[in-house]
N, C-alpha and C positions, 0 to 999 in steps of 0.2 A: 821752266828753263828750256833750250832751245839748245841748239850743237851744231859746232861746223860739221864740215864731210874732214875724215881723213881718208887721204889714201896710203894704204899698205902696200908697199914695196914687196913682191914677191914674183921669183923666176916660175916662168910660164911652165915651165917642167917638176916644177913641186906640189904637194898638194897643200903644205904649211910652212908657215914661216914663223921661225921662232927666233927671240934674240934674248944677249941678257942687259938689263939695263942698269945701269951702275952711275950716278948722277947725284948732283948736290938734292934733290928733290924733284917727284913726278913733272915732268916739263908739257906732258901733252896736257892743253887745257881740253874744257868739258869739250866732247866731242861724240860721234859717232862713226862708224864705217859697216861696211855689208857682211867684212868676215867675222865669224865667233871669235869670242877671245875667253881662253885661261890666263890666268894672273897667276903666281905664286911672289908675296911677298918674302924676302931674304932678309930684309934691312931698313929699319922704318917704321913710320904711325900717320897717322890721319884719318881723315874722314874719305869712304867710296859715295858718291853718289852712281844711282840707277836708277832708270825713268822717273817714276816718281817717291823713289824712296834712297834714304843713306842711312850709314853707319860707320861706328868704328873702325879702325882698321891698325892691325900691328904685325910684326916679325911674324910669320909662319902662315896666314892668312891666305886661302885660296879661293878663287870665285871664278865662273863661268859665265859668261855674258856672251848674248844672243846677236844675229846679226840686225844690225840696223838699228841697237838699243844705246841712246845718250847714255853717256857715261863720264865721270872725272874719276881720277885717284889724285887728291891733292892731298899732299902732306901738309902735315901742322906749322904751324906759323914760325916755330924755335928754325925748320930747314931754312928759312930765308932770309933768315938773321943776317947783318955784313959779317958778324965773327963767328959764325956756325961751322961746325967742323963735321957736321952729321952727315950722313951720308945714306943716298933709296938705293938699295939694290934690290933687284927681283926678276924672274924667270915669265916673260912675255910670250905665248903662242897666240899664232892667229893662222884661222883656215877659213877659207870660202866655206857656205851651206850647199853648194853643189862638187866640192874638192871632190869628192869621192865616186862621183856620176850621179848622173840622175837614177839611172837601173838601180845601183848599188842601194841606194836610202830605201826603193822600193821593194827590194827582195825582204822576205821573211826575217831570213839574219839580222836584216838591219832595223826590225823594228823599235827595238831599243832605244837606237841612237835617234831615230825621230822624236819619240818622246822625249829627251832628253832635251834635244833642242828646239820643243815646242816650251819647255821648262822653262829653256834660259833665257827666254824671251823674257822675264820678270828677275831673270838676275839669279843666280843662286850662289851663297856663301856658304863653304861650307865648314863642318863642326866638327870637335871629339874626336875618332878614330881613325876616322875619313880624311880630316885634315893631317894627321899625323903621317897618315899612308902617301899622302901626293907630296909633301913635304919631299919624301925621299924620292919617288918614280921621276917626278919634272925635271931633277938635274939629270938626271939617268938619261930621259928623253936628251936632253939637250947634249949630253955625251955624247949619244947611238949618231946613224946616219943610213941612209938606204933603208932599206929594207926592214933594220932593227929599230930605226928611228919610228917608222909607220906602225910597226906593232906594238910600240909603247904608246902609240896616241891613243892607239887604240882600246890598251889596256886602261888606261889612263879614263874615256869616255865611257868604258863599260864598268866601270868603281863608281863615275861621278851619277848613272843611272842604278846601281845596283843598292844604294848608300841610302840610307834615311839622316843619316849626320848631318844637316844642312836646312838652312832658311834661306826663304825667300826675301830678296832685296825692294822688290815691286809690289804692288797690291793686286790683287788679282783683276781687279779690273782697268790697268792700267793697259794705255794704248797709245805705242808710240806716233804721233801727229806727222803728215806729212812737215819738212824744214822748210823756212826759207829766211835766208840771210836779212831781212829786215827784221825778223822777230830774232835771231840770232843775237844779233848788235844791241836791242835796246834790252833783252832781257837778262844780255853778258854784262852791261851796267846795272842792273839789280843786283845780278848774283855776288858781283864783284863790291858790290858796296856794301851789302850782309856779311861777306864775307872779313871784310875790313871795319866793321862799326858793331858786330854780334854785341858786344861788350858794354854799349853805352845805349840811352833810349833812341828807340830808333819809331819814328811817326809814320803814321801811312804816307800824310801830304808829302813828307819831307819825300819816300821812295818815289811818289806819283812825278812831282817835280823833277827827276831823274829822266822820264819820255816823256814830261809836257803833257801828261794830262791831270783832269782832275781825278779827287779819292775816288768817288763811283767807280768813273772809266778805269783806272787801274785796277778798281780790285776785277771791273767785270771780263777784261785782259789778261790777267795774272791768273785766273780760276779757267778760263778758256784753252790757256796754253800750258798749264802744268797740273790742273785735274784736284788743285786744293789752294786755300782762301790764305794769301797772305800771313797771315798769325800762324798758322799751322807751316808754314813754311819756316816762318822766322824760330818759332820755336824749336822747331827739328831741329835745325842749326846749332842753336844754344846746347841744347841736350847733347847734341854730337860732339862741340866743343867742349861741354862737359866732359862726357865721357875719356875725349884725350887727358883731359885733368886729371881725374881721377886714376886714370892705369897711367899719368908720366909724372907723376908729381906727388908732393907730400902734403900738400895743402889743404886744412881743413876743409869739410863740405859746404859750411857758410862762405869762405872765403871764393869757393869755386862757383859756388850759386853766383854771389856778385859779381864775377869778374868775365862772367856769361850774361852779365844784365839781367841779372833778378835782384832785386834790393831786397827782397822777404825770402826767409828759410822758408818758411810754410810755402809758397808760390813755387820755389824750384823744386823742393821735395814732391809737389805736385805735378808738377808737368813731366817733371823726368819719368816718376812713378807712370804717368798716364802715354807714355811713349815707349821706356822701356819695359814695364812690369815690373821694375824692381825700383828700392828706393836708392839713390846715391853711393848711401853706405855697402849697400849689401850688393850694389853692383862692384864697387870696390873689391870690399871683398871675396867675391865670387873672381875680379881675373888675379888676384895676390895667388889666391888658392891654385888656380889654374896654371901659373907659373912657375908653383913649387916653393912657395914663400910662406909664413907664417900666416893663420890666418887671425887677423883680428882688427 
């Protein structure tokens, strides 16, 4: 997949720009920009993608993303409903990789923060304790201003390097491709039609047919520009789709397999297991637990 440019809106006298976003569901589509961004989700589920990888995403969920790293947060399909009453809220910062001077990254002090955002250049979500702690500081930041605001960022980036609570979004040897709005366009009609069809069988021809080429030529397109072979695409998707199933809904696991486009229990229990490491049930189970719910 591929990404427009955004540009971030910020006074030439700040070093970050932070907003709260409060809307029927994420409105930025897949996108990229130069500043780093922290995410803290308030209100909401769906699926993050990053470079080349996604995942779930719900209420309290924190990530740091790299500058110049594609990225969506699109929420799940119930936000778009005509009679959806649901609502994304969530605490948005964005700084340039040079806000702070060039000297500054290079001093001692600052070595930290360079790792860190040599890290997030693959995306980091983070986990357990970690998540709980920025939970609270990000509104805090978003309180402060001047002076207090800066030393919360900062406290803020030296928890997100000091932390093992956290995975990676990207594979490691993922590398963001230089854009350009031709590939933009025709593989925002892939994404967007995976996005709309997860559920029912979807053909390679049928996707090719979408830029007018033949199967070959698309899969050898589609492997050039997002670093993995169609099926594994489409699968991830499913799986992720799953996933919202499972943590937003009561519906048995069969029923969630088919309704992601797998007609065999044995075939989704497979792929999920081979994506997530866990199987359906016990990914279930594991965020019931996590919530403070019964487990079973």
């Amino acid at each position: 997949m591929e990404a427009i440019l955004e540009t971030i809106p910020r006074n030439a006298h700040t070093i970050c720009y932070g907003k709260q976003v409060d809307d029927p569901y994420f409105l930025t589509p897949y996108h990229f920009h130069p500043e780093i961004e922290i995410l803290l989700v308030q209100e909401g589920y769906g699926t993050l993608y990053v470079g080349d990888g996604m995942r779930p995403f719900v209420a309290g969920d924190v990530a740091i993303i790299g500058s110049n790293i594609p990225h969506w947060w699109t929420n799940h399909e119930d936000f778009t409903k005509a009679d959806s009453t649901l609502r994304c809220r969530a605490i948005c910062i964005q700084f340039p990789l040079d806000g702070f001077g060039a000297r500054f990254l290079e001093a001692d002090e600052a070595r930290s923060l360079r790792r860190l955002f040599v890290r997030a250049n693959r995306g980091i979500f983070f986990t357990a304790n970690t998540r709980e702690k920025l939970g609270y500081i990000l509104p805090e930041f978003m309180a402060a201003a001047g002076l207090p605001r800066l030393a919360r960022l900062l406290n803020i980036l030296d928890l997100m390097h000091r932390t093992n609570d956290f995975e990676y979004l990207s594979t490691a040897d993922y590398q963001s491709r230089p854009l350009r709005q031709e590939d933009s366009d025709r593989l925002d009609k892939v994404f967007r039609f995976v996005d709309r069809n997860y559920g029912e069988p979807i053909e390679l021809q049928q996707v090719a047919q979408l830029l007018n080429l033949s199967a070959p030529s698309f899969c050898r397109y589609f492997k050039s520009r997002t670093n993995k072979v169609f099926s594994q695409f489409l699968n991830e998707v499913r799986v992720g789709k799953a996933c919202e199933l499972l943590m937003h809904s009561d519906l048995q696991v069969a029923e969630i397999g088919f309704r992601c486009g797998y007609n065999h229990l044995s075939n989704f229990n497979r792929q999920f297991k081979r994506y997530k490491q866990l199987t359906p049930r016990a990914f279930r189970q594991r965020f019931v637990k996590s919530q403070g719910g019964p487990n079973n």
